[in-house]
C-alpha positions as CSV (number, residue, x, y, z in Angstrom):
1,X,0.0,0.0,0.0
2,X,1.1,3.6,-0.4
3,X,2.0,6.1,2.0
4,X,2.8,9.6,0.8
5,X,4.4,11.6,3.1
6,X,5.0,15.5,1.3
7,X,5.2,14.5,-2.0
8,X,7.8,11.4,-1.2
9,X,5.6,8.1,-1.6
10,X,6.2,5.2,0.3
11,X,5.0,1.6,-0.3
12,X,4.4,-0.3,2.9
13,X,3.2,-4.2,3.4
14,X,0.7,-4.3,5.7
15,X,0.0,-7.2,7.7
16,X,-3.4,-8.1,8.8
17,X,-4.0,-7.7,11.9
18,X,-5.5,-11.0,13.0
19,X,-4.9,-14.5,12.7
20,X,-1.1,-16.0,13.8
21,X,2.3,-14.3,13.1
22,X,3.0,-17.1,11.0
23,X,1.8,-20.7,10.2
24,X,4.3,-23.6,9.2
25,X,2.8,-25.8,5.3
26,X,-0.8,-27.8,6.3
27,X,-1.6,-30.7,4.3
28,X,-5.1,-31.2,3.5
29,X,-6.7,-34.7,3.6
30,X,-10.4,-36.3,2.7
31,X,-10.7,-38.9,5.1
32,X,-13.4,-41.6,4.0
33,X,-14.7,-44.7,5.3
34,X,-14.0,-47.6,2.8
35,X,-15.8,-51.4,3.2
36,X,-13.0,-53.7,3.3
37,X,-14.4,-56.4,2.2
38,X,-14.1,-58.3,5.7
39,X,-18.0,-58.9,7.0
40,X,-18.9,-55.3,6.7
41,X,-16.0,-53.6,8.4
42,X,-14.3,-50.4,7.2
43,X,-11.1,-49.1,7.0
44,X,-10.3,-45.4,7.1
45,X,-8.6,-44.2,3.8
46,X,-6.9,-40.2,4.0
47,X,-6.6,-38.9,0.4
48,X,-3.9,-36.1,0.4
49,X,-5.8,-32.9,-1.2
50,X,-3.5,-30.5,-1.2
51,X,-1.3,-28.1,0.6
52,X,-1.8,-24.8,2.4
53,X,1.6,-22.8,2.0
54,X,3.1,-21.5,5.3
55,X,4.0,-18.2,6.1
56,X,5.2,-15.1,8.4
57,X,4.0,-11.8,8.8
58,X,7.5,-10.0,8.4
59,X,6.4,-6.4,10.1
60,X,7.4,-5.4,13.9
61,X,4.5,-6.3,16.0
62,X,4.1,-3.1,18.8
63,X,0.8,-4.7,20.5
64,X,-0.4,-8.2,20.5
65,X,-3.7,-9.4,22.4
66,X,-4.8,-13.0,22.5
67,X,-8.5,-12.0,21.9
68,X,-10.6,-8.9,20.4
69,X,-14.3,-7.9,20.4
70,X,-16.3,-8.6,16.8
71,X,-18.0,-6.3,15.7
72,X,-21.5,-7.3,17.1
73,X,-20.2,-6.7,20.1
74,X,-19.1,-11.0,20.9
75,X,-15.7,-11.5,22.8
76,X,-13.4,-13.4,20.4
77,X,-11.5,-15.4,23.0
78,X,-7.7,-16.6,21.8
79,X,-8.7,-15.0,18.2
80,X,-5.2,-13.0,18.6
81,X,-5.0,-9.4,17.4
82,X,-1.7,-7.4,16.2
83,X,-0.7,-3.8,16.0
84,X,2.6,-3.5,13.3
85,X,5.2,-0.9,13.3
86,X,5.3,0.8,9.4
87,X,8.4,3.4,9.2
88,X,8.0,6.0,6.3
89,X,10.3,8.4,5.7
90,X,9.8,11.9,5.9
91,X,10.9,14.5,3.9
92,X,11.9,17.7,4.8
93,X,9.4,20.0,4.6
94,X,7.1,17.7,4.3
95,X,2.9,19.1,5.9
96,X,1.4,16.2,5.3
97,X,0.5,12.5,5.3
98,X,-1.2,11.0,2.9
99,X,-3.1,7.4,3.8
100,X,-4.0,4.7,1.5
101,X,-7.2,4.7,-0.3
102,X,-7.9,1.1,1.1
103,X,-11.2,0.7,4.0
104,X,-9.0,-2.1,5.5
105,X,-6.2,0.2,6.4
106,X,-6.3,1.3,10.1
107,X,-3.7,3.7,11.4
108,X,-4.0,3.5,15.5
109,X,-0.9,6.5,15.9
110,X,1.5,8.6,14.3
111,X,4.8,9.1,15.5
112,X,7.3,11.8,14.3
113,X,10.8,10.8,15.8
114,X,14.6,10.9,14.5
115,X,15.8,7.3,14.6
116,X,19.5,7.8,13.6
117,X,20.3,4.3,15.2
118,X,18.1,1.6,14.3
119,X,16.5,-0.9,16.9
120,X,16.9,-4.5,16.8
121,X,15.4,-7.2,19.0
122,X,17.6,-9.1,20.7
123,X,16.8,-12.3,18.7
124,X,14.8,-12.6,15.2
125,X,10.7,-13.8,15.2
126,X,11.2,-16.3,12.6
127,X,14.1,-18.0,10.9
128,X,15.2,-16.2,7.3
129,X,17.1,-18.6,5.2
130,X,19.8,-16.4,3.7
131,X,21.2,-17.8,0.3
């Protein structure tokens, strides 16, 4: 998504905001009861459908709760919930911010702050293979 900050754009990934930080591959089975041919019993066959790919939501989280509220008003209890940090430049001189023109883009705060030195956790979220 694009940010524009002054007339500097910025494109972002945004994450969404529910769900898991990341997910290792899922297989997907039918399972179906077979006759095997013995007086009437079954056997349980599992037919291999597919795969789900895994993933990781790269962005810094700054909030995480494990539940939320739906919108009619329900609790959603271990249905977790993320806040991610986005950094955009800003330009000198720059008045104004410009959001995406996206309804599923929330922006909870803006921060204006000189980060000469960058900030690192102490150890990574997820493994990044490097090649």
């Amino acid at each position: 998504m694009t940010f524009r900050a002054g007339q500097t754009s910025s494109t972002v990934t945004v994450q969404h905001w529910g769900g898991f930080i990341g997910q290792w591959d899922n297989r997907t089975w039918n399972r179906r009861e077979v006759a095997s041919g013995d007086g009437g019993r079954t056997e349980t066959v599992m037919e291999y459908t597919g795969l789900v790919p895994g993933y990781v939501k790269p962005a810094p989280v700054g909030w995480f709760a494990s539940h939320h509220h739906r919108a009619d008003g329900k609790h959603a209890a271990y249905d977790y919930a993320y806040l991610f940090v986005h950094a955009i430049d800003l330009p000198r001189g720059a008045t104004s911010l410009t959001l995406p023109d996206d309804e599923r883009v929330r922006v909870m705060a803006v921060t204006v702050a000189d980060e000469t030195g960058a900030v690192r956790p102490l150890q990574p979220l997820y493994d990044a293979l490097q090649r």
